[in-house]
Structure formats: structure tokens, C-alpha cells
C-alpha positions as CSV (number, residue, x, y, z in Angstrom):
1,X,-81.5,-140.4,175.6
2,X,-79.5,-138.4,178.0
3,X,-75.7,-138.0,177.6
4,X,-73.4,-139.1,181.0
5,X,-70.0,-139.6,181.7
6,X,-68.1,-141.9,183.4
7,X,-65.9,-139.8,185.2
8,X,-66.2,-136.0,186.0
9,X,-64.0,-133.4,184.1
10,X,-61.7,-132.9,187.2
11,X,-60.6,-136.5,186.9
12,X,-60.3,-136.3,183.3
13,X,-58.3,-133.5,183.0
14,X,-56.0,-135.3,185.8
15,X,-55.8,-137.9,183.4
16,X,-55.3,-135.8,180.6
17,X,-52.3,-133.7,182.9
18,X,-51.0,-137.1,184.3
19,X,-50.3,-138.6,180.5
20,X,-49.3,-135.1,178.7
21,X,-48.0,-132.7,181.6
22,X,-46.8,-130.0,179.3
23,X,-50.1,-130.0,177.3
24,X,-51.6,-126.7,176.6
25,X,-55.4,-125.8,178.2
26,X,-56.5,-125.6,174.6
27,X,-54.9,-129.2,173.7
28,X,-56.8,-130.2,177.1
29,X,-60.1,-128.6,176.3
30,X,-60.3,-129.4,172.3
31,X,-59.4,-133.7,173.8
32,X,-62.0,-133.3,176.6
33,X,-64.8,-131.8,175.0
34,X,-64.7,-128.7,176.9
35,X,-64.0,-125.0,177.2
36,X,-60.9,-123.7,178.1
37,X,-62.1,-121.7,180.9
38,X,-63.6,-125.1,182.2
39,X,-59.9,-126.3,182.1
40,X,-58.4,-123.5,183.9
41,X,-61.4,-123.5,186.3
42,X,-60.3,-127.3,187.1
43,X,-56.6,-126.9,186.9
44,X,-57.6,-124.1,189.4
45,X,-59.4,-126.6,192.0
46,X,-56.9,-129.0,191.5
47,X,-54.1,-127.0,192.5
48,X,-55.8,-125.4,195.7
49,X,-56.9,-129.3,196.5
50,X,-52.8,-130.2,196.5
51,X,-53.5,-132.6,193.3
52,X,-51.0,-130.8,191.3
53,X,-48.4,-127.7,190.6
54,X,-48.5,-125.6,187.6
55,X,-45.1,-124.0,187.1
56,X,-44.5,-121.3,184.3
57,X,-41.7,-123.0,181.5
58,X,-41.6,-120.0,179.0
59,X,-44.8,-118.8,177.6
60,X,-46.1,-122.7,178.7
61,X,-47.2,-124.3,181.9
62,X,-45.7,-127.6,182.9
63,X,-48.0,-129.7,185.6
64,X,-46.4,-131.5,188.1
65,X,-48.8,-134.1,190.1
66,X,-48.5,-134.8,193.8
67,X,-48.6,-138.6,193.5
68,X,-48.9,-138.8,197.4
69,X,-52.4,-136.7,197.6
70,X,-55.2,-138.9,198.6
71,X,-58.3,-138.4,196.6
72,X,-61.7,-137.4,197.6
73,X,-63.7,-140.3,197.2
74,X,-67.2,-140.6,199.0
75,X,-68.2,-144.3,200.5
76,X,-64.5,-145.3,200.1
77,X,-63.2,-147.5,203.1
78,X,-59.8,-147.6,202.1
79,X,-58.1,-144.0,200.5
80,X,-56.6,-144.3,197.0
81,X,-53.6,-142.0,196.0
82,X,-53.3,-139.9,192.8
83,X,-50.0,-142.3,192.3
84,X,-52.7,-145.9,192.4
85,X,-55.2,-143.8,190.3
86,X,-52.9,-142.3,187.3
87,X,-51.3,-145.9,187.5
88,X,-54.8,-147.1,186.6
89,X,-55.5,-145.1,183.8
90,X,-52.3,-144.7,182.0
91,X,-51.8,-144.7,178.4
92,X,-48.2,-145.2,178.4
């Protein structure tokens, strides 16, 4: 049987920022199931894409997200913001 995923690693690790924004890329990659240069890769596209902004707090990052950013969705008539997706998935 082959393995899938409901959503792509880039929206999980949004998810993963959006609920724990001072979360390490080790505590990201050991909860998601991948590497940590996967993480940093993502983080990486995320930032350039205006999604979010990593800003150095000691030895840690803390991730802000742009709640305003519209995401990337093919097919989509109407856009959706980061703000309408995290409120979608949120734990809290």
C-alpha cells in the first residue's frame, strides 16, 4: 500500500510554526516526521514566499507569520489568507 499525506510538509510545518512559534527545527522535524534540513529547507521557502519572519531571540529563532499573505492554491476561485488557514487548523 503506498504511504500519502494529506497536506504537503510546507503546510505542516506552517501549522507546526503557527501553533508553537518558538519551536526549535529539531522539535519541528522529530513532530513532522522529517529531517531537519527538510525544516530549514521549508522555513527557507516560506520566508522568501512572505508566509513568515524568522527573527534571532538568543541562541533561538522565534517565527512570526504574515497572517495577510494569500496562499498559493491552484484551482481556487476565491484566495484564502494564512490568517483563515491557521484559523482552520488550530490546536488552541
Amino acid at each position: 500500500m503506498s504511504s500519502w499525506s494529506f497536506m504537503t510538509n510546507h503546510a505542516g510545518v506552517l501549522c507546526f510554526i503557527a501553533n508553537h512559534p518558538r519551536a526549535t527545527t529539531k522539535q519541528m522535524a522529530a513532530t513532522l516526521g522529517i529531517t531537519e534540513r527538510s525544516v530549514l529547507r521549508i522555513i527557507s521557502d516560506l520566508e522568501y514566499g512572505g508566509y513568515l519572519k524568522r527573527k534571532r531571540d538568543g541562541r533561538s529563532n522565534r517565527y512570526n507569520l504574515n497572517l495577510n499573505q494569500l496562499l498559493t492554491m491552484p484551482n481556487e476561485v476565491e484566495e484564502k489568507s494564512v490568517a483563515a488557514f491557521v484559523e482552520l487548523i488550530s490546536t488552541k
